[in-house]
C-alpha positions in Angstrom: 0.0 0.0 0.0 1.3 3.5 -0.7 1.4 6.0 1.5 -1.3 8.1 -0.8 -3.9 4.8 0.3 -3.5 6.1 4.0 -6.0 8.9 3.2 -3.8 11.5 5.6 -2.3 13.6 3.1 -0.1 17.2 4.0 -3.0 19.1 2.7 -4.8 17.4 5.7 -1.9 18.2 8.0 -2.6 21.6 10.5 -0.5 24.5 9.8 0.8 26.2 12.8 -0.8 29.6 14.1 1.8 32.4 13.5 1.0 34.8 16.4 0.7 38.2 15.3 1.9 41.0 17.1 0.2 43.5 18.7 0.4 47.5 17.3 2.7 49.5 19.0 0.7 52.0 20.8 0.4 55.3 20.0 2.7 58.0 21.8 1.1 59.9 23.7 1.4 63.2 22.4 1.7 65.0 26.1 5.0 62.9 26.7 7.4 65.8 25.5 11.4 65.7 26.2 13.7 67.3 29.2 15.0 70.1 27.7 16.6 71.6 31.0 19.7 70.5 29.7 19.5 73.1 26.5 21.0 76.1 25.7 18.3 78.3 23.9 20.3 81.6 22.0 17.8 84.5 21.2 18.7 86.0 18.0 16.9 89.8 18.3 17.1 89.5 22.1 17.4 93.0 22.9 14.0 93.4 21.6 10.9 93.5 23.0 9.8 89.9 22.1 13.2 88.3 22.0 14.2 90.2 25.4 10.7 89.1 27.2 11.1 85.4 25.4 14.7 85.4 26.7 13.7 86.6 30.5 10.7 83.9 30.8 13.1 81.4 29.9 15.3 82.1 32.1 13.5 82.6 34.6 12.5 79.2 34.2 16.1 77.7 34.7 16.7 77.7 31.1 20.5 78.5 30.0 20.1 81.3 27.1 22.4 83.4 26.0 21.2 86.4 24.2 22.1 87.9 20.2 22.3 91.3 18.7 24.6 92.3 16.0 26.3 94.3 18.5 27.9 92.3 21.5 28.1 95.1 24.3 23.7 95.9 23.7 23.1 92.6 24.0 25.0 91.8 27.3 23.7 95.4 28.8 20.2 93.4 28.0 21.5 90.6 29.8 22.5 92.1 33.0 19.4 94.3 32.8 17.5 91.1 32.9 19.5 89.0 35.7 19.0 92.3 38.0 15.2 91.8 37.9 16.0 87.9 38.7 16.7 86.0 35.4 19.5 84.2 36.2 22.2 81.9 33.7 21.3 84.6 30.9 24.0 86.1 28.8 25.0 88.5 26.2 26.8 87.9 22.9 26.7 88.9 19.4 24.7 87.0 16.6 27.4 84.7 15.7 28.3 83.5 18.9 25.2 83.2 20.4 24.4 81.0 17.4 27.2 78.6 17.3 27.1 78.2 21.4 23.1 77.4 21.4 21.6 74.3 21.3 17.7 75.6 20.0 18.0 79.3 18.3 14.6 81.3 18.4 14.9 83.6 15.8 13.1 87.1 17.4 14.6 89.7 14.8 12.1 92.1 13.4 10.8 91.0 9.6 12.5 93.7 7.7 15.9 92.4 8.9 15.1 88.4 8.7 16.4 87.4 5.6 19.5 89.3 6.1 20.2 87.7 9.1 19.8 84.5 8.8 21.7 84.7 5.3 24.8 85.6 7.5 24.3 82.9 10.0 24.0 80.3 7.8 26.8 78.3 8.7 26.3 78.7 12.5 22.6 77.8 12.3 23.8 74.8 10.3 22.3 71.3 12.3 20.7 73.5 14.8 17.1 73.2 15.6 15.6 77.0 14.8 12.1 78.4 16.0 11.2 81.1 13.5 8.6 83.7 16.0 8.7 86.8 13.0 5.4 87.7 12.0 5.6 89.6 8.5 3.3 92.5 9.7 2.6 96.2 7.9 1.2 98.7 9.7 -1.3 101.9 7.9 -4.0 104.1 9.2 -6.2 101.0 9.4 -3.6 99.4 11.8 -2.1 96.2 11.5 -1.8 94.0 8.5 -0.2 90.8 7.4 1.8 90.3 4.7 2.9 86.8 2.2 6.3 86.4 1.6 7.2 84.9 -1.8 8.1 81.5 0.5 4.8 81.7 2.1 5.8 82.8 5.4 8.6 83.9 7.3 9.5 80.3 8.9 9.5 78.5 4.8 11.7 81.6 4.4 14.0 80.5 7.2 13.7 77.1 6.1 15.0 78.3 2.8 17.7 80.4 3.6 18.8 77.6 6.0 18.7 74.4 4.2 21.2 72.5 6.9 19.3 73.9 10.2 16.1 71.9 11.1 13.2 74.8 11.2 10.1 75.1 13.2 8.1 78.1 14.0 6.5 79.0 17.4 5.7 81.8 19.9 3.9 84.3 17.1 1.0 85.0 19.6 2.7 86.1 23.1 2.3 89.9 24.6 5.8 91.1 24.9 4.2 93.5 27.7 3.6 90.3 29.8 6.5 88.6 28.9 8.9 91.3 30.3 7.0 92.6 33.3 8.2 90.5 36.6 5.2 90.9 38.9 3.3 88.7 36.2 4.0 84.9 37.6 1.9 83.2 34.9 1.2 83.8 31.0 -1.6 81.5 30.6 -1.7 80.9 26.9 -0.8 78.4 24.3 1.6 78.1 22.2 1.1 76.8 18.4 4.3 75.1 17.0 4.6 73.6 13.5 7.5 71.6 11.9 8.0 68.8 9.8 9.7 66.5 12.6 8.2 65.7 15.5 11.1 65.3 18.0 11.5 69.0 17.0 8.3 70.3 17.8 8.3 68.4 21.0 11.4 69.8 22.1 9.8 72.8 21.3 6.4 72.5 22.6 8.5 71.0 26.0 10.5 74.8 26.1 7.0 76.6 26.1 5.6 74.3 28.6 8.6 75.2 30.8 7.1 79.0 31.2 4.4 78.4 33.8 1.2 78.8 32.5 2.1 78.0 28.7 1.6 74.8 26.6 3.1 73.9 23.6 0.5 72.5 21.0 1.4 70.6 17.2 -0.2 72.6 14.7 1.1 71.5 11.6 3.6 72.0 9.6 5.8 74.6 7.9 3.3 75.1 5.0 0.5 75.9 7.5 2.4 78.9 9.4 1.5 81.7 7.3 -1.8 81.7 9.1 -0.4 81.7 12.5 1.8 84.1 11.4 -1.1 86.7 10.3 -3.2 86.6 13.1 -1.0 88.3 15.3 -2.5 91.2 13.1 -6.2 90.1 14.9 -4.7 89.7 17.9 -3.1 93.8 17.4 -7.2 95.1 17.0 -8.1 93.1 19.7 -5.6 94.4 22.3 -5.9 97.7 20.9 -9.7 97.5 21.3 -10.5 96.4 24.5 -6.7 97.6 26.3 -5.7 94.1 26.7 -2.5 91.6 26.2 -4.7 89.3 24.2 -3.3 85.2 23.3 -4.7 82.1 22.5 -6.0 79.0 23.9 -6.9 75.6 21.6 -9.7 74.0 23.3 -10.4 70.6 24.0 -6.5 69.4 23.5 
């Protein structure tokens, strides 16, 4: 008898089960680095966004060392803002401050961006930058935004710097709170878009570091021409009803 008589053929045989794994599950997008090991450079510093962004920070036990094109203004804004109790701030000029920062917010006002950044190319190269310009005008009508030929001032930074990694966050903070010390919280949120996500969160971990801010994902670099323009609706509304007018996302 052949072994095909038996009747128990391998098509009758059982394969075995092949287990199948289980999805990884999702990160949680609330589980942000520790970024209290960073130095943070503020390129524009001695201005009133870059200053106030510089002294929160600070404040906050974050090492920054502020920019300006001229090294003695920006370490007079340093020691301004360690006598009012930001302490492990310093002053240097643009260059420096680049090379020696880990994250470089970019706080210089829109008609000096490009020009800046064109001359810090190489020290912005394989740093993480966080573009805050908003391209405003300003007429009898008051405040208005304006396009860029990239589309915004952070794709114009992401252009100019094709070896730095570029996000763009803290277009909606009042530099009035930001630089007065008897306010102890800026409740707001922060939007911050990129195209890599460990970026943002480092980012979104730097704003939540300023008590009462939160950084929150909102998109990426093609979407921050919007962001950037509504600081002009933010201008009417302070300007309306006296106020230091910022955002808040609900239900995130």
């Amino acid at each position: 008898m052949t072994s095909t008589d038996s009747g128990n053929t391998s098509s009758d045989t059982p394969k075995p089960t092949v287990p199948v794994p289980a999805p990884a599950p999702a990160k949680d997008p609330w589980d942000l680095p520790d970024v209290t090991g960073l130095v943070v450079g503020v390129l524009g510093g001695t201005g009133d966004q870059g200053r106030g962004l510089a002294y929160r920070l600070a404040r906050a036990g974050q090492k920054v060392i502020i920019g300006s094109r001229v090294a003695e203004r920006a370490e007079s804004a340093a020691a301004g803002l360690v006598a009012v109790g930001a302490e492990g701030i310093e002053g240097a000029d643009n260059a420096e401050c680049a090379r020696r920062s880990d994250v470089v917010i970019v706080a210089v006002p829109w008609e000096g961006h490009a020009k800046t950044l064109e001359g810090l190319k190489d020290e912005l190269a394989g740093k993480l930058v966080v573009d805050c310009v908003n391209p405003l005008g300003f007429d009898k009508k008051g405040a208005y935004a304006i396009t860029p030929e990239e589309g915004s001032a952070a794709e114009q930074a992401a252009a100019l710097l094709p070896e730095s990694r570029v996000t763009a966050a803290f277009h909606h903070l009042s530099a009035v709170l930001l630089q007065d010390p008897d306010v102890e919280r800026i409740d707001t949120d922060v939007m911050v878009l990129g195209e890599a996500r460990a970026d943002t969160d480092v980012v979104q971990a730097l704003a939540g570091r300023i008590p009462g801010m939160r950084g929150v994902f909102a998109g990426r670099l093609r979407n921050a021409h919007q962001v950037e323009s509504l600081v002009a609706n933010l201008i009417s509304v302070n300007r309306r009803y006296k106020a230091h007018a910022g955002l808040r996302v609900t239900d995130v």
